[in-house]
C-alpha positions in Angstrom: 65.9 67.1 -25.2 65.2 69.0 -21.7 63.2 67.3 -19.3 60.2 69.8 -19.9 60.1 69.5 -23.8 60.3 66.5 -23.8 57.0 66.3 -21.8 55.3 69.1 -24.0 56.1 66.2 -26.5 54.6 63.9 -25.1 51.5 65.7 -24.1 51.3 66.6 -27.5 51.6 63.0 -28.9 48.9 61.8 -26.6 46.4 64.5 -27.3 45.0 61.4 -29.6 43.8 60.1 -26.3 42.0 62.7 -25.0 38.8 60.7 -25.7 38.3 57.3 -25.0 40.2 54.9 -27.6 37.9 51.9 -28.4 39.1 48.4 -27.7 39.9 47.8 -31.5 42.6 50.9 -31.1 44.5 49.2 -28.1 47.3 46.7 -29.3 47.0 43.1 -28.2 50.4 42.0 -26.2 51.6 38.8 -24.5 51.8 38.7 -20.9 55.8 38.7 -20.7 55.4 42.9 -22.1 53.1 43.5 -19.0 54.5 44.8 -15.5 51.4 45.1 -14.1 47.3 45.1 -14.9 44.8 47.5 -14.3 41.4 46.8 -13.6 38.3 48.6 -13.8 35.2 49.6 -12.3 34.6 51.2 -8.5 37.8 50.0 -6.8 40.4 49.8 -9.9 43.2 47.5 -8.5 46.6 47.1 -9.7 47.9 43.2 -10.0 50.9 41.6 -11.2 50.0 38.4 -12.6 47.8 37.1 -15.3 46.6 33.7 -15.8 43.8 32.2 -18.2 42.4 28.6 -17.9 40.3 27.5 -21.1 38.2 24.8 -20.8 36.5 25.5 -24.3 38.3 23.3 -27.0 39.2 20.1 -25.1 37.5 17.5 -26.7 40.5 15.1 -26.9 39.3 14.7 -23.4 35.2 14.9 -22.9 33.3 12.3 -21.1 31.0 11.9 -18.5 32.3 9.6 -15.9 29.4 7.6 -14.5 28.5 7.9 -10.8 30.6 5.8 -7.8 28.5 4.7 -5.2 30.3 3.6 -2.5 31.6 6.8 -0.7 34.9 5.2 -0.2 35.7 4.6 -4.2 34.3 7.9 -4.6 36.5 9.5 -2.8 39.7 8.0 -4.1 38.6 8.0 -7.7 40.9 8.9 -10.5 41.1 12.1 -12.5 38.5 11.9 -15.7 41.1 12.2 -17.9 44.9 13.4 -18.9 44.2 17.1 -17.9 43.8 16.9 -14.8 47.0 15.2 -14.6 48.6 17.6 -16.7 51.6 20.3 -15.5 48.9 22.7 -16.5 46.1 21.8 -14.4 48.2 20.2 -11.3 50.9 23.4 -10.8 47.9 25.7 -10.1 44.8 23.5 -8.8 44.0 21.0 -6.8 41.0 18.3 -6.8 39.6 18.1 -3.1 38.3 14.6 -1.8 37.8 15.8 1.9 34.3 14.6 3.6 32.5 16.2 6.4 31.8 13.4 8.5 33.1 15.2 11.6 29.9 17.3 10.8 27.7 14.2 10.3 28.8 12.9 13.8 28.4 16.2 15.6 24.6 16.6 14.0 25.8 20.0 12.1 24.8 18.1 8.9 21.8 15.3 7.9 24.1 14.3 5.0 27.5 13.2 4.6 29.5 15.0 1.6 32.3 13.1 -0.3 34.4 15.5 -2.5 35.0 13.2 -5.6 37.5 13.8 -8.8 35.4 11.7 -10.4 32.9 14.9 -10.5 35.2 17.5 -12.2 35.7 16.3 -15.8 35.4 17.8 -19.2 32.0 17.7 -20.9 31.3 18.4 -24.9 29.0 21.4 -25.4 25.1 20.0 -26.6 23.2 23.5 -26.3 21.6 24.2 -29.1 23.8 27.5 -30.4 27.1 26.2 -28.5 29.5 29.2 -28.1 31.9 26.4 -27.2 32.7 22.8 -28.2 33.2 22.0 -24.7 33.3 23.3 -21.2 34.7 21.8 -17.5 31.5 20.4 -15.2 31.3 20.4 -11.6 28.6 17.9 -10.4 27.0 17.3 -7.2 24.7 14.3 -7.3 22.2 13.0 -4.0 22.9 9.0 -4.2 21.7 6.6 -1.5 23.7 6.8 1.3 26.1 10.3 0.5 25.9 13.6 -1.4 28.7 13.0 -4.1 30.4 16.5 -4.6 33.2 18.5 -6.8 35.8 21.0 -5.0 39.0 22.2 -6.6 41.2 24.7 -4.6 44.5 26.8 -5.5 47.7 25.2 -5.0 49.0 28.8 -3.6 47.7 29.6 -0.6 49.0 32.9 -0.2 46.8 35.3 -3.0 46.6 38.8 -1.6 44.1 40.3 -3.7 42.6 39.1 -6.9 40.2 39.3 -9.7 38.8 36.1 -10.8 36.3 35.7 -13.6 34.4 32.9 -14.7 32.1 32.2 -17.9 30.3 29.8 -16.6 26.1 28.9 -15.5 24.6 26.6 -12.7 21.5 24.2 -14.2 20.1 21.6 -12.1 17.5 20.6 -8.9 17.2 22.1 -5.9 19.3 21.7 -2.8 22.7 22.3 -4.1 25.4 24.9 -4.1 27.7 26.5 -6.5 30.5 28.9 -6.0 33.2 31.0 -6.7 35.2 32.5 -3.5 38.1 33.2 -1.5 39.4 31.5 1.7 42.2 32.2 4.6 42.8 28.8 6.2 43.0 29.4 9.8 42.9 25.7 10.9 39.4 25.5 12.9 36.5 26.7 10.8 34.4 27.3 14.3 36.4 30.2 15.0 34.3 32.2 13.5 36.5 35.4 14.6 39.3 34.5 12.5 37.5 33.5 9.1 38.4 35.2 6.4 36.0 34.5 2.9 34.5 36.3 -0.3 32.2 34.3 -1.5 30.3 34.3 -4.9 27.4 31.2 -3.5 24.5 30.4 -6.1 21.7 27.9 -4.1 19.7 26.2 -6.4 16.8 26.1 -4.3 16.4 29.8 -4.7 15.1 31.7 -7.9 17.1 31.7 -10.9 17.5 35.5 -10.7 18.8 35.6 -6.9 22.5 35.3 -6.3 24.8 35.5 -2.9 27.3 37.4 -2.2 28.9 37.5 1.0 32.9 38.3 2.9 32.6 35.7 5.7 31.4 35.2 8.4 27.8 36.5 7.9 26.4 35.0 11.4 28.1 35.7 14.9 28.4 33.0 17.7 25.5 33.2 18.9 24.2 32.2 15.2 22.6 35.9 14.5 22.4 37.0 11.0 25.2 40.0 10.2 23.6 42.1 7.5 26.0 44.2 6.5 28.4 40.5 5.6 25.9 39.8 2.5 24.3 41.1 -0.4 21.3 39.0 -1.5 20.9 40.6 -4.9 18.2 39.9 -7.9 19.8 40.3 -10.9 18.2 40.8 -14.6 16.4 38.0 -15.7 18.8 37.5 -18.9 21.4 37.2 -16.7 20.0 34.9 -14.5 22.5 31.9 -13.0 20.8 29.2 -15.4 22.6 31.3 -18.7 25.7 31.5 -19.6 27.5 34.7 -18.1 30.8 36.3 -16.9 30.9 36.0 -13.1 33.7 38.6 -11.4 35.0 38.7 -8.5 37.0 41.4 -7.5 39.1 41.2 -3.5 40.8 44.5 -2.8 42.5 46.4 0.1 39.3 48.1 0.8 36.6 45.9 -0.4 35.2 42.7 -2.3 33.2 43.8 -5.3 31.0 41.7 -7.7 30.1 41.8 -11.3 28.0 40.2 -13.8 28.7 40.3 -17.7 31.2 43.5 -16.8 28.2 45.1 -14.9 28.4 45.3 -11.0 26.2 44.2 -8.9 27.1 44.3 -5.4 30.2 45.5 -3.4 31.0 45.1 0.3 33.4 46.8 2.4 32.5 45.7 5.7 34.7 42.5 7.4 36.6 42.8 3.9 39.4 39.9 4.2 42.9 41.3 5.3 45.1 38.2 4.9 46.4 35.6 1.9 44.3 33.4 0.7 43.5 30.7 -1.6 41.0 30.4 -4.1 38.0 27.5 -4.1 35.4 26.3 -6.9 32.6 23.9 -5.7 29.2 22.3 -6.4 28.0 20.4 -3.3 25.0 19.8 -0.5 24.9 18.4 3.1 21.0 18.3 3.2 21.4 21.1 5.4 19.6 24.4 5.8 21.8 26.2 3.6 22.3 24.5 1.0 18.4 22.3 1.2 18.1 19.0 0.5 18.5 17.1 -3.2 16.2 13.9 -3.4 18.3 10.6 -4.0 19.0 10.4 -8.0 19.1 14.6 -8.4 22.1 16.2 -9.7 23.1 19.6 -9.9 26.5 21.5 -12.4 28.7 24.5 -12.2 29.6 24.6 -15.7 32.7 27.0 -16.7 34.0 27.8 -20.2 37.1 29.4 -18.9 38.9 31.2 -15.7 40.6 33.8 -15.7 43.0 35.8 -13.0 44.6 38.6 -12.6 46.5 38.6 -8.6 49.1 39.8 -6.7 51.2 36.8 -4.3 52.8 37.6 -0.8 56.6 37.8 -0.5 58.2 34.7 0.2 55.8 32.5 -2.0 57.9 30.9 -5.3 56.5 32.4 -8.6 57.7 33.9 -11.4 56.2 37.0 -10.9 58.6 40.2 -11.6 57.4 41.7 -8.8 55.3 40.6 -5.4 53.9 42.5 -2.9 54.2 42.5 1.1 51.8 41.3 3.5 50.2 44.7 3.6 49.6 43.8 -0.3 52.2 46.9 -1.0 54.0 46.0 -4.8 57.6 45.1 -3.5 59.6 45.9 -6.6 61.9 44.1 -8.1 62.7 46.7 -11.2 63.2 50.4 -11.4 60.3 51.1 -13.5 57.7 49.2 -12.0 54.3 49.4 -13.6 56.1 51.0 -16.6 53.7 48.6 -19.0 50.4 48.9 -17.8 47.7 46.2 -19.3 44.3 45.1 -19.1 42.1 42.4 -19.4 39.4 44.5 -19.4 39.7 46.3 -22.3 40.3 43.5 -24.9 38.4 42.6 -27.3 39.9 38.9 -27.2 38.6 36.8 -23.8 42.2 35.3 -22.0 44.3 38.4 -23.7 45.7 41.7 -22.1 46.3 45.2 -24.1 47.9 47.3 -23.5 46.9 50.6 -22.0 49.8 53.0 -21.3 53.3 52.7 -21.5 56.8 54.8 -20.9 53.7 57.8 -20.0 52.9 55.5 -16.7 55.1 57.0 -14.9 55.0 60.6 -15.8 51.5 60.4 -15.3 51.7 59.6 -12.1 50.3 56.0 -12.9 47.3 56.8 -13.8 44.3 54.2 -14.2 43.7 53.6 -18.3 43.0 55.9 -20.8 39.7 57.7 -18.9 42.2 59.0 -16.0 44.7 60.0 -18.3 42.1 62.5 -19.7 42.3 64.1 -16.7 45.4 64.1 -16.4 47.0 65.1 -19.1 45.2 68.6 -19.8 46.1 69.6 -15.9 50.1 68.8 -16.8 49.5 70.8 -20.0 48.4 73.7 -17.9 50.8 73.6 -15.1 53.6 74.0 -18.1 52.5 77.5 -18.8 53.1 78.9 -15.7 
């Protein structure tokens, strides 16, 4: 068949998609038939990898690990349970157990902060309609003395780009943090022209409704506010940071945009990070301005039901990717076709699964984004063959 009938074909055998398919019409695939994923919304971003963390059935290892005292202990506890010392858990995270007494000393912050494993741990689910039997916890607790607190970072350091997601809620008293962000280790946080940070922050102190978004720094030198670094946002009241919702993050060449329950809500493209990074959870206080201050015996959670990724990785990084991209975040590819199976996570109907969205067409579509492009697509190719 000649190059152009066979394109007349194929036009023909995707007139089907003319009009958006629904999710139930996509087929459900494993990971190892994607090249690449799409996402959706204002900046659609191509990715390579997909990864999905479920914290949702893991009773075999629930429990509430009572609080350490002495800052010391706390910070060399042990892991709550097997899964955190799991291949699973340990060849993608890491538990923090850092403390900002340097900050203490220097009078940057009243409190000193003890990152703890003994904070990160697997709770069952007691809500009165649990969509899950059980879900991971982050705790931050004010004891006498020390703010006890919960961090895990990426093992990778080198993510160039990403969209993270997390079903998760914050509950608790005032004077504690939560979030969800990005960070480029430079090696001397007070260098503020070298940070690089999205952050997704959620301060307890503030109204359920009223979330943070931010790419770092979002103060100069001189400690003046930048305005166009953050996005103070009030969201809808049933989406508030006390109920359980899906919190998205999206990092992109051109700008860090945020959603809510597949909604967006904010986007910024100003000071948008350039370089890899890794990727932080946390739930913690230092008393300070900030963050406010919990009274001794408060406690504060990030609960999370699952994570889930889809990111690119700079050349030079191990991974099994089949392809990685350069430290422009251009796809360096490893295979003819490239993105010759397209996917998304998006457009499932199962949470942690990809479908797939457009195959061999990909690339005689000119890699079009999903099903909605294509029907712009297609009908201009359809005309251009008549002439």
């Amino acid at each position: 068949m000649s190059g152009r009938r066979y394109l007349q074909a194929l036009l023909l055998a995707s007139s089907a998609t003319l009009y958006p398919l629904s999710v139930s019409a996509l087929d459900e695939v494993s990971d190892s038939h994607c090249d690449c994923y799409v996402t959706n919304g204002s900046s659609s971003t191509y990715f390579t990898t997909h990864h999905f963390y479920d914290f949702r059935s893991m009773s075999d290892y629930a429990g509430v690990p009572d609080p350490i005292d002495d800052p010391n202990e706390s910070s060399a506890a042990y892991a709550t349970s097997d899964y955190f010392l799991s291949d699973d858990w340990n060849d993608n995270w890491g538990i923090q157990s850092w403390n900002n007494s340097d900050s203490v000393e220097s009078g940057d912050a009243p409190v000193l902060m003890v990152h703890s494993a003994n904070n990160i741990y697997i709770e069952e689910n007691s809500d009165d309609n649990p969509t899950s039997d059980t879900f991971m916890t982050l705790r931050t607790l004010r004891l006498e003395g020390y703010q006890s607190s919960a961090e895990f970072e990426s093992i990778s350091p080198n993510y160039h780009y990403i969209s993270i997601r997390m079903l998760a809620r914050t509950v608790g008293a005032p004077g504690a943090v939560t979030a969800m962000f990005t960070y480029k280790d430079n090696g001397d946080p007070n260098q503020l022209e070298h940070v690089q940070e999205s952050d997704l922050e959620i301060r307890t102190m503030d109204p359920p409704d009223t979330i943070q978004y931010t790419n770092q720094p979002s103060y100069s030198i001189q400690g003046d506010d930048i305005p166009q670094a953050t996005r103070n946002v009030t969201v809808p009241q049933d989406l508030d940071w006390t109920k359980w919702a899906v919190h998205r993050m999206d990092w992109t060449p051109t700008d860090t945009t945020w959603f809510i329950d597949g909604g967006e809500v904010a986007s910024i493209a100003f000071q948008t990070p350039r370089d890899p990074s890794k990727v932080v959870f946390n739930a913690w206080s230092d008393g300070g301005h900030w963050a406010g201050n919990m009274s001794v015996g408060s406690e504060a959670y990030l609960h999370v039901q699952w994570i889930e990724l889809v990111y690119n990785l700079t050349e030079g990084y191990p991974t099994s990717d089949k392809r990685s991209v350069d430290e422009s975040g251009n796809f360096l590819s490893k295979r003819a076709d490239r993105c010759h199976n397209v996917c998304s996570i998006d457009e499932t109907s199962t949470i942690g699964t990809a479908v797939l969205v457009h195959g061999g067409a990909s690339k005689l579509l000119g890699h079009v984004v999903g099903f909605k492009n294509a029907c712009f697509w297609i009908p201009l190719l359809a005309m251009a063959l008549v002439f």
